[in-house]
N, C-alpha and C positions, 0 to 999 in steps of 0.2 A: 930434940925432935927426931933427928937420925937414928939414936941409942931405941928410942920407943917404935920406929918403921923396922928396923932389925928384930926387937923382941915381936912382934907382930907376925914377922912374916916367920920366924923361927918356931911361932906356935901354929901358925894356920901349917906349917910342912909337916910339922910333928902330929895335928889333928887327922892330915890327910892321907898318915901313916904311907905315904909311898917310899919311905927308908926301911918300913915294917914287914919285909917279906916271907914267908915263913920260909924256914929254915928245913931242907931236906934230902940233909949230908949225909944223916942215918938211914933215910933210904937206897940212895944212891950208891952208899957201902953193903949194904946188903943186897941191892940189885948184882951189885960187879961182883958179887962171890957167889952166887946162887944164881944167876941165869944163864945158862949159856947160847949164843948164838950161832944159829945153822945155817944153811942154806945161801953162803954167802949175804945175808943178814936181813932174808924174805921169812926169817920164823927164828923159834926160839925155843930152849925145851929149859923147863923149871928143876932145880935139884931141890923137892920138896924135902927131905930127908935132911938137909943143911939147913934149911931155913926153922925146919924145927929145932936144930939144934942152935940155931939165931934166935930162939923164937923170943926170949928177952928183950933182945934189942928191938926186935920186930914190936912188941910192944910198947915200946918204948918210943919211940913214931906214931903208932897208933894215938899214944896218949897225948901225943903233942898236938896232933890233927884234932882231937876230942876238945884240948882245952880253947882254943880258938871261936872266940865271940863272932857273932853277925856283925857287930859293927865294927868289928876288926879288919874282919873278911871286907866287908862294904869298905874300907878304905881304900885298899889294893885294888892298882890296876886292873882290868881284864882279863893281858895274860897273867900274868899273878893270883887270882882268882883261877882261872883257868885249869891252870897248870896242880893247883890245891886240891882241885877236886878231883882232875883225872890222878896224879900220886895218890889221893886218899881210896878212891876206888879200887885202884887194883890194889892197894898195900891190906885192906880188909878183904879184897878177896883171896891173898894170900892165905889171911889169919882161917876166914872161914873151909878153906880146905885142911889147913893145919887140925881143924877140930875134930876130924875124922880119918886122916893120912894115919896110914897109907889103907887105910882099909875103905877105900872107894874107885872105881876106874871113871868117873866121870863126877863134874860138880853137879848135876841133878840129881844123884844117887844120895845130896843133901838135902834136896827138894823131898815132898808129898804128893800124894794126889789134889789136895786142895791148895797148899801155897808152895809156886817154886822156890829155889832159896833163891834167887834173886829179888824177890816180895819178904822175908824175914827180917824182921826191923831189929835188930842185933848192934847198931853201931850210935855210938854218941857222937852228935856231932849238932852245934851249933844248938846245944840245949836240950835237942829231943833222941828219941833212940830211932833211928831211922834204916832202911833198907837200901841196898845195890839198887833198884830200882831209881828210888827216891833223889839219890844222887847222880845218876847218868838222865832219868826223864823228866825230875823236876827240876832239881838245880842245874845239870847246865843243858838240856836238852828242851827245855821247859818255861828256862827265866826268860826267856826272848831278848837275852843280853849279846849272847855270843855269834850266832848264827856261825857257827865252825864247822861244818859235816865231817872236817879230817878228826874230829873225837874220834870217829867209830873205828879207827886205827891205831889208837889210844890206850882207848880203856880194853882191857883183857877180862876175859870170860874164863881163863885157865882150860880151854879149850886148842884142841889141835888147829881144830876150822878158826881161830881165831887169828886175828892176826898179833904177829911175835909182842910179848913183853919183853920190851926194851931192855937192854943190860944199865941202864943209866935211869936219872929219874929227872921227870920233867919240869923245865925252870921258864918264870916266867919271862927272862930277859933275852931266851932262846926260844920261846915254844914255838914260834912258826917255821923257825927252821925244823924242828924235832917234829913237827907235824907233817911237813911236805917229807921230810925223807921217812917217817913210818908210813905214810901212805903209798910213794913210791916202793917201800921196800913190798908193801904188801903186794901191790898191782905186778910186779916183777914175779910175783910166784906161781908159775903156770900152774902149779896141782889144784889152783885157786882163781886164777884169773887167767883167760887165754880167750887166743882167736883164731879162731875151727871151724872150717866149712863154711867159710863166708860170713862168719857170725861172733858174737862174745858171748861167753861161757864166764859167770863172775859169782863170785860168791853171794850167797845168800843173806850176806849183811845188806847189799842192795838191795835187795827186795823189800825185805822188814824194813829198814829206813829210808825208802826212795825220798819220799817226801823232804828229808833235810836235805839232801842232793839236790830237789830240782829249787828249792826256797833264791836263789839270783847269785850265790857265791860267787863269787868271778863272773860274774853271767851268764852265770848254767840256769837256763831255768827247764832241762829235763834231763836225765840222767847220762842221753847221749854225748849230751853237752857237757857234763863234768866229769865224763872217762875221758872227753878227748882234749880234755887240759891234762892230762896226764896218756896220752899216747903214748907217749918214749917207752913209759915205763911198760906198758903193755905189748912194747914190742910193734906197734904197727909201723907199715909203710906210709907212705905219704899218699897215695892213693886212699888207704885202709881207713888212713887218716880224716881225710875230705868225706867217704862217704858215713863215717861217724859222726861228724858234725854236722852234716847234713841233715839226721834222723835216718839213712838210710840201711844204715846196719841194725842188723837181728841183736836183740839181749834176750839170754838165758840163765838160769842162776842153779847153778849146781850145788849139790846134797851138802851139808854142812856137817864135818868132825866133831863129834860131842866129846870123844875121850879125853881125857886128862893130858894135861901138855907138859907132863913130868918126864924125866931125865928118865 
């Protein structure tokens, strides 16, 4: 009876794959050779030129994230899940500037007038050929699984205005630690975030996504409320602070960096 509650529970762990994490040592080695961090570690600039000369290996991650089933994925954790999609994001937005490097200054110079490349369905994953979009606004911005708004400090646009890709790569058994300090890193960078003239001046990633900000995360339900869970990092006073959480502070959101965040 004991021998058969063993085999049992050693199948339901194995069905429920949470020993099954994917693996993302090759990214992580190529993150630490090919990014380097600035700014006291509020940004980040890309050595596209190494990465193409990685670009095998770089493939070679690609392909692993490609072979990975829905109900694979469906086994794993949250963060584990999580953490898959935002590495698979940026690691194909790598690939798609490799496809025209160096001869572009910005990744919409991959775009058209009718689909930008962030709409270009170029990636396999989970079966179908799917786009940048697909995976930052359906799968995890879209399943109503995650409710995370620190993604948007995450996922990388290979843009200046964006905030820094990480010299590391994101694991499931750390991501809320790796999420609170990318966002704090980001909120620390006044060419991006600051408070002038009585007021906050914030990037434009608030704007385009308030909505996930104000949805209850910590109990922000407006955006005034989920800058001033992270005040520190913004630098205010305690004063600055109180009339934040109040709603009585001004927000504004300043022009956003399209260049290429290349070395």
């Amino acid at each position: 009876m004991l021998i058969r509650l063993l085999l049992s529970f050693l199948a339901l762990s194995l069905s429920s794959g949470a020993w099954a994490a994917h693996d993302h040592s090759d990214w992580d080695t190529l993150l630490k050779r090919n990014v380097v961090v600035t700014g006291g570690g509020t940004s980040s600039k890309v050595n596209y030129a190494r990465f193409q000369a990685d670009r095998a290996k770089l493939k070679t991650y690609l392909k692993s994230t490609s072979s990975v089933s829905q109900s694979t994925f469906n086994r794993w954790s949250k963060n584990d899940q999580l953490a898959f999609l935002i590495n698979a994001y940026n690691a194909w937005t790598v690939e798609l500037i490799l496809t025209k490097y160096p001869d572009l200054k910005s990744i919409k110079d991959l775009g058209s007038i009718i689909r930008s490349p962030w709409k270009q369905k170029f990636i396999p994953l989970f079966g179908k050929t799917v786009s940048l979009d697909h995976i930052e606004h359906t799968l995890i911005r879209g399943s109503g699984r995650y409710n995370e708004p620190r993604i948007h400090f995450a996922v990388n646009c290979a843009s200046i205005g964006c905030p820094a890709l990480r010299n590391s790569a994101y694991r499931g058994n750390a991501l809320p630690a790796q999420l609170n300090a990318a966002t704090k890193d980001f909120l620390r960078d006044r060419s991006r975030n600051r408070f002038k003239n009585g007021k906050l001046e914030v990037s434009n990633i608030f704007k385009w996504y308030r909505g996930d900000f104000e949805k209850g995360w910590r109990g922000a339900k407006n955006l005034n409320q989920f800058l001033a869970i992270y005040a520190n990092a913004l630098g205010l006073t305690k004063g600055e602070q109180a009339s934040l959480r109040s709603g009585k502070t001004g927000i504004s959101f300043l022009s956003y960096d399209w260049r290429l965040n290349g070395t």
